[in-house]
N, CA and C atoms of all chains as a GROMACS GRO file, in nm:
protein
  630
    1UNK      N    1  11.848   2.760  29.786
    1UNK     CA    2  11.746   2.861  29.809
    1UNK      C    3  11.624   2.832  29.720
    2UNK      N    4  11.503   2.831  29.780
    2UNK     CA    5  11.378   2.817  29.710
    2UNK      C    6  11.330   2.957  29.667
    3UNK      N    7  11.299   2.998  29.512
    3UNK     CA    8  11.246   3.077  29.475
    3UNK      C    9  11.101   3.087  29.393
    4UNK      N   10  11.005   3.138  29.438
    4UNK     CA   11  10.878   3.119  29.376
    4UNK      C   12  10.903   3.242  29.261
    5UNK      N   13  10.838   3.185  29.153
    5UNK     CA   14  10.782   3.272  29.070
    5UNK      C   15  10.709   3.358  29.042
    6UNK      N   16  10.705   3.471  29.032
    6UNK     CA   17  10.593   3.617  29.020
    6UNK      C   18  10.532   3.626  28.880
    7UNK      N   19  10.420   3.527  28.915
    7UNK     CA   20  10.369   3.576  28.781
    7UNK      C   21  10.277   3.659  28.801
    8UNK      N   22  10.170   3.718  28.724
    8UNK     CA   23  10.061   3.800  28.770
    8UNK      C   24   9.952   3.802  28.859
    9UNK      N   25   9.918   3.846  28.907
    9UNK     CA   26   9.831   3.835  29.047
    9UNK      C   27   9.693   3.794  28.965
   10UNK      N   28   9.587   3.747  28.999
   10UNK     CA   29   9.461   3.710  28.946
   10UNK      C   30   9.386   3.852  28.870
   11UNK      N   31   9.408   3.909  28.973
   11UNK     CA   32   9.323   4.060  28.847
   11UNK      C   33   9.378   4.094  28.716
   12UNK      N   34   9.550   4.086  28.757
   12UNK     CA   35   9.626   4.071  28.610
   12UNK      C   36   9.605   3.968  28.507
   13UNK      N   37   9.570   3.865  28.532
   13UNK     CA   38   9.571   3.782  28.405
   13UNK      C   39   9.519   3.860  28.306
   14UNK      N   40   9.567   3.817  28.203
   14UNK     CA   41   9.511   3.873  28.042
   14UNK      C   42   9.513   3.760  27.980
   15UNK      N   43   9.365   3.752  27.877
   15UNK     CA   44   9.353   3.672  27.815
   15UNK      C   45   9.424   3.622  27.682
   16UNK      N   46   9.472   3.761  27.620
   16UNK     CA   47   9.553   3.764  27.551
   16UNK      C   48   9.716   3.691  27.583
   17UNK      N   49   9.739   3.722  27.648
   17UNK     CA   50   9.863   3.641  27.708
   17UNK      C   51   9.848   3.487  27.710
   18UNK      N   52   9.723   3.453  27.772
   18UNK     CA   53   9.676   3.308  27.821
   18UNK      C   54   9.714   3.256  27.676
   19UNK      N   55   9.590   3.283  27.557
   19UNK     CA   56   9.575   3.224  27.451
   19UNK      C   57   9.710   3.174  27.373
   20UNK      N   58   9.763   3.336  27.397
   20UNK     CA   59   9.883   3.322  27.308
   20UNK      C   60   9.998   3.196  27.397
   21UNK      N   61   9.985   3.210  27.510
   21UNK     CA   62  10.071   3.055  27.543
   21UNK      C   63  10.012   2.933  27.524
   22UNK      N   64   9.926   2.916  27.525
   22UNK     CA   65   9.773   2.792  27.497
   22UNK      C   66   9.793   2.782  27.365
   23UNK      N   67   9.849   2.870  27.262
   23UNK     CA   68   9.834   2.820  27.053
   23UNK      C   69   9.918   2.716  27.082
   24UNK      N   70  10.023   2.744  27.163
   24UNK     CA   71  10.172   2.665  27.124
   24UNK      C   72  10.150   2.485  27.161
   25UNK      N   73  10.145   2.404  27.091
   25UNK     CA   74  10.084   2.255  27.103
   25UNK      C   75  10.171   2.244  27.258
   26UNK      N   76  10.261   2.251  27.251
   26UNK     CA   77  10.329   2.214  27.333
   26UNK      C   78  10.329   2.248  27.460
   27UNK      N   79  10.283   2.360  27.452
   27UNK     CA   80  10.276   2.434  27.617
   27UNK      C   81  10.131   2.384  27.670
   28UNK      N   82  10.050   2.400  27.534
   28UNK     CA   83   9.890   2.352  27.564
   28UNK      C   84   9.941   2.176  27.598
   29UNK      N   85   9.982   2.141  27.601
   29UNK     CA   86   9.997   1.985  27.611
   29UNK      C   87  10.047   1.980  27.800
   30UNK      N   88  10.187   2.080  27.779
   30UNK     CA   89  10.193   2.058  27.998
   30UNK      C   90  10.058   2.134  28.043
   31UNK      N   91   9.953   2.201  28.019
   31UNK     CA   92   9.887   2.289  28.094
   31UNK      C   93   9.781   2.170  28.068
   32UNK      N   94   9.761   2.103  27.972
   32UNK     CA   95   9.663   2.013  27.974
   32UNK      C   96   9.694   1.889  28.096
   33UNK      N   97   9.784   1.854  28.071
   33UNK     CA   98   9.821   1.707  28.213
   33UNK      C   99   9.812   1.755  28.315
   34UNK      N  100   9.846   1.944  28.335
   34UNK     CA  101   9.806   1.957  28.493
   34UNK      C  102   9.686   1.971  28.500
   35UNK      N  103   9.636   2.040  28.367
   35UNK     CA  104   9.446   2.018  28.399
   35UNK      C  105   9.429   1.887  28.461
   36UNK      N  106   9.450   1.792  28.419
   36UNK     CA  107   9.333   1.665  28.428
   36UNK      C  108   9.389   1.584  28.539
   37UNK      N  109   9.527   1.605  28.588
   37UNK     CA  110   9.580   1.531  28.666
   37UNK      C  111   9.504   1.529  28.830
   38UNK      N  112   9.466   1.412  28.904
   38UNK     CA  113   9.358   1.425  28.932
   38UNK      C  114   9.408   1.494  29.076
   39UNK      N  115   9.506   1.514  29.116
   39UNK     CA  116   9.522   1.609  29.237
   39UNK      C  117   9.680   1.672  29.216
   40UNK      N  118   9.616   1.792  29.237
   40UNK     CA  119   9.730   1.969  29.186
   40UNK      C  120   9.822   1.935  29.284
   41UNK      N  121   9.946   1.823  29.281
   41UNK     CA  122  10.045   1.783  29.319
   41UNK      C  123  10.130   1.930  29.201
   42UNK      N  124  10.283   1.892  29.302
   42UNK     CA  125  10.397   2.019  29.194
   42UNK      C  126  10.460   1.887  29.088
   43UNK      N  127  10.489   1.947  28.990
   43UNK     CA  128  10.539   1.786  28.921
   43UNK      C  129  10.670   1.888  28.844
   44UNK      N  130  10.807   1.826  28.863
   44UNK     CA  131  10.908   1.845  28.841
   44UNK      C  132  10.909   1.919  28.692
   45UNK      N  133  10.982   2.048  28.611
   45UNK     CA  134  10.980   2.074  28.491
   45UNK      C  135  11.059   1.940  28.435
   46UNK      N  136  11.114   1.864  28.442
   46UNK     CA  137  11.119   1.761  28.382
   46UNK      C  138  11.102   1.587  28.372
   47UNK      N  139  10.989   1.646  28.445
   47UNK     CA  140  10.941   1.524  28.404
   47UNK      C  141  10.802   1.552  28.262
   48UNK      N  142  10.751   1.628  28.198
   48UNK     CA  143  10.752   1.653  28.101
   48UNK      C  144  10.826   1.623  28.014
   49UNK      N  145  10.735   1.538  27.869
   49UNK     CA  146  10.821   1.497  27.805
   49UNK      C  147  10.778   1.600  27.646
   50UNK      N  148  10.847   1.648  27.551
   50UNK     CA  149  10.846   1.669  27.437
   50UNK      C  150  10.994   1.676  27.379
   51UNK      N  151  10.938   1.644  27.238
   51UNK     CA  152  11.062   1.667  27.142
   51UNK      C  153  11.108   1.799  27.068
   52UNK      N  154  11.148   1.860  27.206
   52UNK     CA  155  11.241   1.963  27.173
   52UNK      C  156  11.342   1.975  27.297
   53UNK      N  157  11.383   2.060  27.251
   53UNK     CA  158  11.551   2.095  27.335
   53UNK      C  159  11.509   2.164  27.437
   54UNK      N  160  11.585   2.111  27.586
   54UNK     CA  161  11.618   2.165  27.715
   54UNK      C  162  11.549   2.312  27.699
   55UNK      N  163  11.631   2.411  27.614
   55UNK     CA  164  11.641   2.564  27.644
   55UNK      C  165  11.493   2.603  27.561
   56UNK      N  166  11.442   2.545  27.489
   56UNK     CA  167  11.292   2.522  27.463
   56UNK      C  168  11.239   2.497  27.530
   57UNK      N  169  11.206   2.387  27.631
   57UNK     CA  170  11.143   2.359  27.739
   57UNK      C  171  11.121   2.493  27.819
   58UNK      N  172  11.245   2.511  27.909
   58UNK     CA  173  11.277   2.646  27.991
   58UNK      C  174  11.191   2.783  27.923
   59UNK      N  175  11.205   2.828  27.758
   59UNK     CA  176  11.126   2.911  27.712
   59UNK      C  177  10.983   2.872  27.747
   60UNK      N  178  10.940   2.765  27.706
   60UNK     CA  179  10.772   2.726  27.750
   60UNK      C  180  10.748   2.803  27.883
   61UNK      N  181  10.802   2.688  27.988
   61UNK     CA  182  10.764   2.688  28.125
   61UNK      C  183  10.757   2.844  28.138
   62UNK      N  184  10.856   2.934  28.078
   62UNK     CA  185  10.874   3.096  28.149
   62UNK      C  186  10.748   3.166  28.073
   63UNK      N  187  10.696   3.082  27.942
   63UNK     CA  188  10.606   3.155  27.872
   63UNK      C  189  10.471   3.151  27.957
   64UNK      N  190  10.479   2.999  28.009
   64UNK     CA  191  10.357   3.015  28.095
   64UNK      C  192  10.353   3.058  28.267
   65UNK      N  193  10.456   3.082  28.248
   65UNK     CA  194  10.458   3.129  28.376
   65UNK      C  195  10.423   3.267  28.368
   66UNK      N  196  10.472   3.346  28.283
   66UNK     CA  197  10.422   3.478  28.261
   66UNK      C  198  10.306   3.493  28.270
   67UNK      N  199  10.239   3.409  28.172
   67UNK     CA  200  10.094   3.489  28.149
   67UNK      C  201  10.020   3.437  28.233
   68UNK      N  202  10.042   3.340  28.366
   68UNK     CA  203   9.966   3.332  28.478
   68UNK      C  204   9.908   3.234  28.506
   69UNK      N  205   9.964   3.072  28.361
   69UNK     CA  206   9.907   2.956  28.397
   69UNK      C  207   9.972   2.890  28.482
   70UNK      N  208  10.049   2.890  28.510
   70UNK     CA  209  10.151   2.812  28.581
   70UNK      C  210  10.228   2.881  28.674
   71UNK      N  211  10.221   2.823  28.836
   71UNK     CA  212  10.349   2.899  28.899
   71UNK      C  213  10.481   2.784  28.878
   72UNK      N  214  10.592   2.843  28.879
   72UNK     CA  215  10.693   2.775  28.916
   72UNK      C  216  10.807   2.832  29.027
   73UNK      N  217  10.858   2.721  29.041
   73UNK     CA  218  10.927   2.722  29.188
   73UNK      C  219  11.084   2.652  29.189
   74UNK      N  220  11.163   2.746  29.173
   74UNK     CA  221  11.340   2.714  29.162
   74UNK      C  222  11.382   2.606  29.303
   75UNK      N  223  11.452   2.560  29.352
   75UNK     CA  224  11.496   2.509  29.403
   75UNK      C  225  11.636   2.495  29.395
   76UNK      N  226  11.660   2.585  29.317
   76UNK     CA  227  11.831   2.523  29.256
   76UNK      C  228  11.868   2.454  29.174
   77UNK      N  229  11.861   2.302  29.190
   77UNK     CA  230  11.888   2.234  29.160
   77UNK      C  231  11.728   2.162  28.995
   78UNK      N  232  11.629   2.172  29.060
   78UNK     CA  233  11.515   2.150  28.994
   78UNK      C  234  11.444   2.294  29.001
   79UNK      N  235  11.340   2.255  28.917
   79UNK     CA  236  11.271   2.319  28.931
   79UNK      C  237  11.121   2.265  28.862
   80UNK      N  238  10.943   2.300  29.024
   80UNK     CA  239  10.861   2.232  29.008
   80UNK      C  240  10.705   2.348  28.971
   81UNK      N  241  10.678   2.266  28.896
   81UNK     CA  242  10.530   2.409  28.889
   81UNK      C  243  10.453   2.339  28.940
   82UNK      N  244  10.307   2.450  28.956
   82UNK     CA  245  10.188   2.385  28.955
   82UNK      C  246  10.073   2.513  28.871
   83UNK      N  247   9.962   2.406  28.846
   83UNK     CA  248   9.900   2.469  28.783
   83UNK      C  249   9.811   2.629  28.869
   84UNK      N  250   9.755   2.700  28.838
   84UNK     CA  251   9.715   2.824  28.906
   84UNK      C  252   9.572   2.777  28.892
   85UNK      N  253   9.539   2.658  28.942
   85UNK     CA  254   9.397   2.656  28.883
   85UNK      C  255   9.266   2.705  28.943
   86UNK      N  256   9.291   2.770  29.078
   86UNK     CA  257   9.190   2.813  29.116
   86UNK      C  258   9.199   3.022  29.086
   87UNK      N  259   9.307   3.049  29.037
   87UNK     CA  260   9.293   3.178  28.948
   87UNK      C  261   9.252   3.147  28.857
   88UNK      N  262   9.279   3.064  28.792
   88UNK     CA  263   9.217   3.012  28.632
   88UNK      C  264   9.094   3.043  28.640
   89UNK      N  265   9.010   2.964  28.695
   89UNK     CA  266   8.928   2.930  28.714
   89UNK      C  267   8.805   3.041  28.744
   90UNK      N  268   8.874   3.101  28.844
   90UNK     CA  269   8.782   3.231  28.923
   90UNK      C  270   8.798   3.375  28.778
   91UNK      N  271   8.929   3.370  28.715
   91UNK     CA  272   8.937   3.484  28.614
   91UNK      C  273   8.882   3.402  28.484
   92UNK      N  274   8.874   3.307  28.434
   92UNK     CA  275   8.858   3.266  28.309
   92UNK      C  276   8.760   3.140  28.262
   93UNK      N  277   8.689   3.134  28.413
   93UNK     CA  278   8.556   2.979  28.343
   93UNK      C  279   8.556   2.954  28.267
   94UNK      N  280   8.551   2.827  28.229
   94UNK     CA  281   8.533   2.770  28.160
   94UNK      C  282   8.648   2.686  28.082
   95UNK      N  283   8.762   2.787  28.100
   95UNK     CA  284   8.907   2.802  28.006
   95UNK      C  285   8.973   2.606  28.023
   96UNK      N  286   8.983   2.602  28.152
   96UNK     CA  287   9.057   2.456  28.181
   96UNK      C  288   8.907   2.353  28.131
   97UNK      N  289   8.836   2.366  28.189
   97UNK     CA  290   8.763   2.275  28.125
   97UNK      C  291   8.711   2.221  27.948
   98UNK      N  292   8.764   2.321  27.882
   98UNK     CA  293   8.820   2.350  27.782
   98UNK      C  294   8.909   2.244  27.702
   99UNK      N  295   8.992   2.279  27.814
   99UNK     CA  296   9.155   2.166  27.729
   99UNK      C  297   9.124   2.048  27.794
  100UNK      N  298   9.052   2.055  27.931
  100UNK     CA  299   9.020   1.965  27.984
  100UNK      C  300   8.988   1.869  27.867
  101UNK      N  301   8.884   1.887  27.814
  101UNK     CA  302   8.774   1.815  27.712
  101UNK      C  303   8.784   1.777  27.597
  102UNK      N  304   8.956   1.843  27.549
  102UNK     CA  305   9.023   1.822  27.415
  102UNK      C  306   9.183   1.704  27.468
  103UNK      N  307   9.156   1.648  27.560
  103UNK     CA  308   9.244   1.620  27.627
  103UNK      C  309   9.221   1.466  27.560
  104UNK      N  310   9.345   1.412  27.461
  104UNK     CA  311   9.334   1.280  27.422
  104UNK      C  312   9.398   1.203  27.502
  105UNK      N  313   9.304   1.078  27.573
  105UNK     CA  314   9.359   0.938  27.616
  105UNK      C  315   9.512   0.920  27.592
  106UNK      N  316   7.901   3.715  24.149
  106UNK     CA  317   7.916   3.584  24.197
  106UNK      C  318   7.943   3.598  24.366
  107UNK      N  319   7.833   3.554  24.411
  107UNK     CA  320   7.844   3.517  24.553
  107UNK      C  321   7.965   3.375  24.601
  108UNK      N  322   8.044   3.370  24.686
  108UNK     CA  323   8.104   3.313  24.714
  108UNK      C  324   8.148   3.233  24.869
  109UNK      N  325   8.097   3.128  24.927
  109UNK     CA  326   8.143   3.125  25.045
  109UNK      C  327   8.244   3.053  25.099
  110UNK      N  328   8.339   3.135  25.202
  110UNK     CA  329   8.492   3.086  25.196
  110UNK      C  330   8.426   2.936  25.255
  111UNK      N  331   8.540   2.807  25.235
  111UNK     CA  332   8.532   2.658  25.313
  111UNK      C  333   8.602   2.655  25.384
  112UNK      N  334   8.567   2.716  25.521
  112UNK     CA  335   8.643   2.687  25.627
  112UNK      C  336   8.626   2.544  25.661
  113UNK      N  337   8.701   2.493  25.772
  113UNK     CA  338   8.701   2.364  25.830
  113UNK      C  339   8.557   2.308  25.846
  114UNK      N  340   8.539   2.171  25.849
  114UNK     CA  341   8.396   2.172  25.902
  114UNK      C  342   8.414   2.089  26.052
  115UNK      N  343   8.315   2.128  26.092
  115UNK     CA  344   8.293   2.108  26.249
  115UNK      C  345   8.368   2.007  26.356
  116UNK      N  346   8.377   1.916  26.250
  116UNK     CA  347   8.458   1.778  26.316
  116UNK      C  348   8.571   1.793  26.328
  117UNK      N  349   8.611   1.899  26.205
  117UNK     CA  350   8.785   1.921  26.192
  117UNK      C  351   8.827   2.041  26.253
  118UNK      N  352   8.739   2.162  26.284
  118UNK     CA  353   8.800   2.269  26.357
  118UNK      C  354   8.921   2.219  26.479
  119UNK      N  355   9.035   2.252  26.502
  119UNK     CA  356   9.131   2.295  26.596
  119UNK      C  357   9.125   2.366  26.669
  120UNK      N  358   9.140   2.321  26.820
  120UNK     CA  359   9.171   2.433  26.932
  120UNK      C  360   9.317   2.477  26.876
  121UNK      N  361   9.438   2.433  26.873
  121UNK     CA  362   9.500   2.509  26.878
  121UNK      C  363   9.526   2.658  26.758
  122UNK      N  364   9.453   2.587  26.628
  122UNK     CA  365   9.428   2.718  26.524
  122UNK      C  366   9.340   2.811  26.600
  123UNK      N  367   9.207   2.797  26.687
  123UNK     CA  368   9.141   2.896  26.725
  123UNK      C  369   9.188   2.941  26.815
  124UNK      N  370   9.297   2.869  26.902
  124UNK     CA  371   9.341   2.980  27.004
  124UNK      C  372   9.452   3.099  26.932
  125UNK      N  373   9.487   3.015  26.835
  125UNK     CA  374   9.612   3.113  26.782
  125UNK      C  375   9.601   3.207  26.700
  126UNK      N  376   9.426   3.209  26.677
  126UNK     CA  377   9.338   3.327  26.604
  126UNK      C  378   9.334   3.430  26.666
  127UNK      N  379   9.248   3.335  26.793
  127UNK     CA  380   9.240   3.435  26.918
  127UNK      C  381   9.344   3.491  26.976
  128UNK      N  382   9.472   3.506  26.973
  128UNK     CA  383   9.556   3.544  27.056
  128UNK      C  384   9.564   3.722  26.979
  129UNK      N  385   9.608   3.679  26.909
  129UNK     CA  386   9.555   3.829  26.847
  129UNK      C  387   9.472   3.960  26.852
  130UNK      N  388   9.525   4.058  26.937
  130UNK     CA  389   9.356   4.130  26.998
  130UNK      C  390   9.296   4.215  26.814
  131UNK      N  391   9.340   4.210  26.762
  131UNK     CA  392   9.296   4.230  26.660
  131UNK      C  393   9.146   4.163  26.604
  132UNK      N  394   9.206   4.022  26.624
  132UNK     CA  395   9.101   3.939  26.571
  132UNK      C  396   9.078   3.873  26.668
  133UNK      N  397   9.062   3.896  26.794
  133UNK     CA  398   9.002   3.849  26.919
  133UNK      C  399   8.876   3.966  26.916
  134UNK      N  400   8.916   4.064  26.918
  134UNK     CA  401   8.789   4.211  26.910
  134UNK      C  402   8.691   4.167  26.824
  135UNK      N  403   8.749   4.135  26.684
  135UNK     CA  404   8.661   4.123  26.531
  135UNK      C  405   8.526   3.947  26.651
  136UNK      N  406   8.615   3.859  26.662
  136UNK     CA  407   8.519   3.772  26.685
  136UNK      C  408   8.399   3.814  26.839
  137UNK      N  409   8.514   3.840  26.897
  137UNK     CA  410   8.440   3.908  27.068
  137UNK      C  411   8.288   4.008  27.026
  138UNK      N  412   8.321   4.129  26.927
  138UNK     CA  413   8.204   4.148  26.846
  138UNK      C  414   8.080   4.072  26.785
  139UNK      N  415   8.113   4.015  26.708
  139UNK     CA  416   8.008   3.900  26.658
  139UNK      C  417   7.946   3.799  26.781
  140UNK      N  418   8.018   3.760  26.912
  140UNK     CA  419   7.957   3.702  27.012
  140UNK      C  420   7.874   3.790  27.081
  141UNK      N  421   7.912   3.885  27.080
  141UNK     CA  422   7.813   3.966  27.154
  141UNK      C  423   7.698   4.056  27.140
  142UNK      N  424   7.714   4.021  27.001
  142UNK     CA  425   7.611   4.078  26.897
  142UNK      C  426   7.480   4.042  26.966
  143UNK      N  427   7.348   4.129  26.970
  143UNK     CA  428   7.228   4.072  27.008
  143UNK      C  429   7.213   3.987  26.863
  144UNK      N  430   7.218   3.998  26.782
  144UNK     CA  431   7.174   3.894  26.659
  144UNK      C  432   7.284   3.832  26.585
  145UNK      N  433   7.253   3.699  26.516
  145UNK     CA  434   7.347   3.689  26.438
  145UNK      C  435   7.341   3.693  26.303
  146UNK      N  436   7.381   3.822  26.276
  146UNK     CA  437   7.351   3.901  26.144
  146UNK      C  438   7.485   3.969  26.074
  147UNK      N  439   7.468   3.900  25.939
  147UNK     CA  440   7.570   3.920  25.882
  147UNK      C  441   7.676   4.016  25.869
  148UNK      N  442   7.797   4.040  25.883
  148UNK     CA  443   7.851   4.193  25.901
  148UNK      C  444   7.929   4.206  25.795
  149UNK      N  445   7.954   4.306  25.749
  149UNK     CA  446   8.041   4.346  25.662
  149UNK      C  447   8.186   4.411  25.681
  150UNK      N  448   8.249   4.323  25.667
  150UNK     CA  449   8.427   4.332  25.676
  150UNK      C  450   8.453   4.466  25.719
  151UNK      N  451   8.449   4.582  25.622
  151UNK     CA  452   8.466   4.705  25.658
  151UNK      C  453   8.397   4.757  25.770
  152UNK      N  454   8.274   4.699  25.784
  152UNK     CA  455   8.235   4.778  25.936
  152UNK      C  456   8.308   4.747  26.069
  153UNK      N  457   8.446   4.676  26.084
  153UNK     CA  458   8.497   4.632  26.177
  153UNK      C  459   8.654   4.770  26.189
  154UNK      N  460   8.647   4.788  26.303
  154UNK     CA  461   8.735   4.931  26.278
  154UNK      C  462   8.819   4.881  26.381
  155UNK      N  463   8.982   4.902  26.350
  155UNK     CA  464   9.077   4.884  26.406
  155UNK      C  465   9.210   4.976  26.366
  156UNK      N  466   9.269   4.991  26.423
  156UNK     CA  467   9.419   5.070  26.356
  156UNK      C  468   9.514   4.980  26.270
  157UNK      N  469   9.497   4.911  26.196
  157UNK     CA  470   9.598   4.840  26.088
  157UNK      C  471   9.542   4.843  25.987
  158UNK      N  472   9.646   4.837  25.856
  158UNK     CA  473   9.607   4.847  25.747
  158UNK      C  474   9.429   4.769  25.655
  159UNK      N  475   9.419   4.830  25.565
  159UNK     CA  476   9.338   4.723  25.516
  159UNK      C  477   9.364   4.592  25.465
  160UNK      N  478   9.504   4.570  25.407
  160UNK     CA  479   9.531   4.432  25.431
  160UNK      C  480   9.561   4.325  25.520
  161UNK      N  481   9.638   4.436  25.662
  161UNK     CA  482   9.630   4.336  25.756
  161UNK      C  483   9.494   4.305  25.746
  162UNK      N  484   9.371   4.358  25.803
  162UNK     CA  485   9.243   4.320  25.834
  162UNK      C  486   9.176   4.179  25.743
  163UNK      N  487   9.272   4.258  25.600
  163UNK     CA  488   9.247   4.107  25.532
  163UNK      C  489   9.268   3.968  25.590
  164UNK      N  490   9.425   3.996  25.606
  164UNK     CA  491   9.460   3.910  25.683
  164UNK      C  492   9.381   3.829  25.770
  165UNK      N  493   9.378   3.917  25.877
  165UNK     CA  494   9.306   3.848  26.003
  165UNK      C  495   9.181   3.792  25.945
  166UNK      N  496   9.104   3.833  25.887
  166UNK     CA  497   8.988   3.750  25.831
  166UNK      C  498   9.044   3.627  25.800
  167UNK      N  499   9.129   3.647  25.720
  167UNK     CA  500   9.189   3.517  25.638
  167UNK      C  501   9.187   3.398  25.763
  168UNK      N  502   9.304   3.452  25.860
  168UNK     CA  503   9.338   3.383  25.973
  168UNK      C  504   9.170   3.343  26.044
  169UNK      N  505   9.083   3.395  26.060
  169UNK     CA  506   8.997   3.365  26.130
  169UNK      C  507   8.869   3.270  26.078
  170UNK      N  508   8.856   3.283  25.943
  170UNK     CA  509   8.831   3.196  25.856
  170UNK      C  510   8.869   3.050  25.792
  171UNK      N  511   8.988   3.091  25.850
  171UNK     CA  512   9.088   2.914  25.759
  171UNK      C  513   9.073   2.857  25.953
  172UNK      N  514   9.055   2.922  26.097
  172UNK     CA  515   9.048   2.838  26.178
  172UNK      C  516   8.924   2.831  26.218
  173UNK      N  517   8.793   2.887  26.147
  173UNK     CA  518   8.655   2.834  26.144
  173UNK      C  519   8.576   2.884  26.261
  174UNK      N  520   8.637   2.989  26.334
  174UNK     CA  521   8.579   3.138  26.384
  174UNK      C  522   8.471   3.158  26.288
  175UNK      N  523   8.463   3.259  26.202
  175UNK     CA  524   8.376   3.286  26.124
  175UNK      C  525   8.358   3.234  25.931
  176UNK      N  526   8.213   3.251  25.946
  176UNK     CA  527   8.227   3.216  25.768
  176UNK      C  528   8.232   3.323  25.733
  177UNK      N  529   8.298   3.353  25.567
  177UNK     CA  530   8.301   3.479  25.497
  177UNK      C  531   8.253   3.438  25.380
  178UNK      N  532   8.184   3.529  25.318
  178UNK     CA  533   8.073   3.506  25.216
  178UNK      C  534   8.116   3.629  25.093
  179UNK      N  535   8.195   3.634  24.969
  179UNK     CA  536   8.233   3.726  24.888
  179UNK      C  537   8.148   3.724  24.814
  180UNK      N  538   8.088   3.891  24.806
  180UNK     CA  539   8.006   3.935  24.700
  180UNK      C  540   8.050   4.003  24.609
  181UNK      N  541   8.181   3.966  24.569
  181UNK     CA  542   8.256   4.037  24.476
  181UNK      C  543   8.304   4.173  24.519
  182UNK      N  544   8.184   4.257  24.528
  182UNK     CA  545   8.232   4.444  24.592
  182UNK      C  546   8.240   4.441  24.756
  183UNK      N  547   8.184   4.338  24.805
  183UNK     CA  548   8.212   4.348  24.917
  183UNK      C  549   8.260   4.215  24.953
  184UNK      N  550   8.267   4.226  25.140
  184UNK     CA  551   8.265   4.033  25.185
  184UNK      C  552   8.218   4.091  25.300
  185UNK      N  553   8.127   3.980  25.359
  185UNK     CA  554   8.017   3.937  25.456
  185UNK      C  555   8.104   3.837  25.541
  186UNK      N  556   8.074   3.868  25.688
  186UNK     CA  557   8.096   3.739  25.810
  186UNK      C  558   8.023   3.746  25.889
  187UNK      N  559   8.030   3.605  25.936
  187UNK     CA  560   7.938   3.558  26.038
  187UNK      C  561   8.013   3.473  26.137
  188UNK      N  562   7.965   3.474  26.256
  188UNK     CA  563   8.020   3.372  26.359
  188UNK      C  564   7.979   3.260  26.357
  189UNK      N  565   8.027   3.170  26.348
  189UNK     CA  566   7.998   3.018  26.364
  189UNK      C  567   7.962   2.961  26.460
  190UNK      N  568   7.896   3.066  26.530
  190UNK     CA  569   7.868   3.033  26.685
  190UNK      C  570   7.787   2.863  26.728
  191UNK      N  571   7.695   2.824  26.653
  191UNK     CA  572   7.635   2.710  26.661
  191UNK      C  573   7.764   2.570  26.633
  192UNK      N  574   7.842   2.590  26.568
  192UNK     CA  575   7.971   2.530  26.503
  192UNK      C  576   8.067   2.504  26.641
  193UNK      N  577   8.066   2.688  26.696
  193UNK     CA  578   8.171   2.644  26.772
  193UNK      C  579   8.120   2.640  26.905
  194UNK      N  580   8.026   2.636  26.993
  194UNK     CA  581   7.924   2.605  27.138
  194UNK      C  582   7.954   2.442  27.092
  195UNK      N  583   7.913   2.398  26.989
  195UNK     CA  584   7.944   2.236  27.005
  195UNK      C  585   8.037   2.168  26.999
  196UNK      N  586   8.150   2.224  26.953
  196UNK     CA  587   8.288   2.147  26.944
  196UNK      C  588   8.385   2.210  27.090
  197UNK      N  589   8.372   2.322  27.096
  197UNK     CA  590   8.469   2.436  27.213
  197UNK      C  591   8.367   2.486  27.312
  198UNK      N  592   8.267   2.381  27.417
  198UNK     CA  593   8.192   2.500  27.482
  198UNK      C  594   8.271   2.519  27.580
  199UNK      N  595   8.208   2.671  27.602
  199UNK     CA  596   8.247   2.772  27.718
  199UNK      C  597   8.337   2.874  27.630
  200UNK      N  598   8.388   2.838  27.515
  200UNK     CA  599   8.444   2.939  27.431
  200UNK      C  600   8.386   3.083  27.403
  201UNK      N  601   8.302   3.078  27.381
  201UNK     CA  602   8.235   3.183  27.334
  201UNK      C  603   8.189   3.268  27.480
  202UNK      N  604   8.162   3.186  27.551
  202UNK     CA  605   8.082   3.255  27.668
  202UNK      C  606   8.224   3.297  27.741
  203UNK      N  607   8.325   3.286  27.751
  203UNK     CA  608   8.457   3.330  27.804
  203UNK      C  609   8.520   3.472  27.738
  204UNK      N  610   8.486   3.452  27.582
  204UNK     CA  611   8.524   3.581  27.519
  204UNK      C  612   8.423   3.652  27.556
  205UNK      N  613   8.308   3.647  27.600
  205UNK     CA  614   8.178   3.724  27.562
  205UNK      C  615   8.258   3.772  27.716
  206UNK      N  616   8.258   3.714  27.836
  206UNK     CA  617   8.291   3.798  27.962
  206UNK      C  618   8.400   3.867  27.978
  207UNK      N  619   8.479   3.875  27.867
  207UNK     CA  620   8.629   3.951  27.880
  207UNK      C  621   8.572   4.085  27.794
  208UNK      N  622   8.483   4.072  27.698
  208UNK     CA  623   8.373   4.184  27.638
  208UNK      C  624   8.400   4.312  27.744
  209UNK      N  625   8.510   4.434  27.661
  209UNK     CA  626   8.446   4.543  27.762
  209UNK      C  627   8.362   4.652  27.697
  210UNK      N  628   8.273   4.675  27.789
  210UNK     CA  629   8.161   4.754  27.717
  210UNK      C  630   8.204   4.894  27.628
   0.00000   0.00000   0.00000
């Protein structure tokens, strides 16, 4: 069974929420590769790489899924996000272009 | 003795310290203020009104100062801030102009 994620509808975003998932290097690091990646393909939660543990990962992805950067999408077996970037975008200008621009080679 | 705190300088400011300033509506308000200020004119710590103690507020200065948000300037009986707005339009643009539109009147 495929299940999409409910995160907040575009009027809901809060910025407060955003930021506070954006401090975390790590979360700012997947929201950055889907920034720049050059077409909003879904890319598997693991194929992301950092050095921390599985059930860390899973906390990220749900952190950003909450506050409205990221949808994700169960499958069962996997599970794939993508970035929300045209809510981003329309609620928060400027925001992706942002990490966009802090985005190291 | 006048005193002015050494925050980061320009080259070294961090997105992720300023987002993790910002996440805070505490000290998201304190800076969102100073952006939206018609001038940029010095303010005085106490004129910033919130429901937490006076040391949290310390705090948050502290926090907003060591990530180069604002300078703070100790005049011994009091302390003075300012936004670093010229500091931060060149290292983080669209920063400022993003908090300034989440600004509610």
């Amino acid at each position: 069974m495929t299940r999409e994620s409910d995160g907040p509808a575009v009027a809901q975003l809060e910025l407060g929420a955003v930021l506070s998932a954006l401090a975390d290097p790590h979360r700012r690091r997947i929201v950055t590769e889907l920034v720049i990646a050059p077409e909003d393909v879904e890319r598997s939660c693991s194929s992301f790489q950092a050095p921390v543990s599985k059930s860390t990962m899973t906390h990220h992805f749900k952190v950003l899924s909450d506050s409205g950067l990221i949808r994700t999408t169960d499958y069962g077996n996997r599970k794939g996000v993508t970035l929300r970037r045209t809510d981003l975008n329309t609620r928060f200008p400027g925001l992706l272009d942002l990490l966009a621009s802090e985005a190291t080679p």
